[in-house]
N, C-alpha and C positions, 0 to 999 in steps of 0.2 A: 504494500500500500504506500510509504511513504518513497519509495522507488520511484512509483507511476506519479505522483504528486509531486515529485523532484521534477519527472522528466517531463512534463503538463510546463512547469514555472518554467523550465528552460526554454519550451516553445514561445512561453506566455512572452519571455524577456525580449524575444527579439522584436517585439511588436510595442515595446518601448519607447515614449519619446528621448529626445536625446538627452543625455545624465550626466554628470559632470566625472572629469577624472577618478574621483577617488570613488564614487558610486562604480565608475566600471572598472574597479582596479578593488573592490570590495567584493561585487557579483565573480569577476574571475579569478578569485583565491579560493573562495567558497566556493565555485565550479568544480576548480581541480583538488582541492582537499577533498572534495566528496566521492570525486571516480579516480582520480588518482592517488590519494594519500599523502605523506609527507615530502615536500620539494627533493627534488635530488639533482646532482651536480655541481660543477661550481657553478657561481653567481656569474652573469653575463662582464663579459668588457664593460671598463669604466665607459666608453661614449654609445655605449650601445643602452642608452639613456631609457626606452620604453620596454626593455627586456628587464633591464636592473630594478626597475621601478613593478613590474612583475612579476618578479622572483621574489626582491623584496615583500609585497605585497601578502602571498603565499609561505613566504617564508614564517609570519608570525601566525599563522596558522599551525606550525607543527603541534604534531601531539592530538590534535583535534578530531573525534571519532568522523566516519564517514556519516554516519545518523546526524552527528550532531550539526556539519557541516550543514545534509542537505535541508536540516529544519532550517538553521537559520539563512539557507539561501531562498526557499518557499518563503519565509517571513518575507526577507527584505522585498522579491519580488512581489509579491501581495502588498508592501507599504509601498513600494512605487507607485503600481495601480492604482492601488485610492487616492495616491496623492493628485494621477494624472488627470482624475475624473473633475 
């Protein structure tokens, strides 16, 4: 259930008006924490400015269960919505 309700809000997300950086640097840390799990790698090149910022982003997310991730990616996609209405 909360699978099919993750992957509903991911469709829902694209149909979003436009959000400011850290809204979409929030939606996709919570994306990949929740299918992907903890960041791996190193951290991108210093000028490769919107990957560091990325990785960053996901990177404070470690530790974070995949459930817990996709709740609060359903939440925040859900507060967008109402706010768009």
């Amino acid at each position: 259930m909360l699978q099919q309700e993750f992957n509903d809000a991911a469709e829902r997300s694209k149909k979003l008006p436009e959000q400011s950086n850290d809204i979409l640097l929030t939606l996709y840390s919570l994306y990949k924490q929740a299918t992907a799990g903890d960041v791996a790698g190193p951290r991108p090149a210093m000028f490769d400015f919107r990957g560091r910022a990325k990785f960053d982003a996901w990177e404070k997310l470690r530790g974070m269960t995949h459930d817990e991730a996709m709740t609060q990616y359903i939440a925040l996609v859900r507060k967008l919505e109402s706010e768009a209405q």
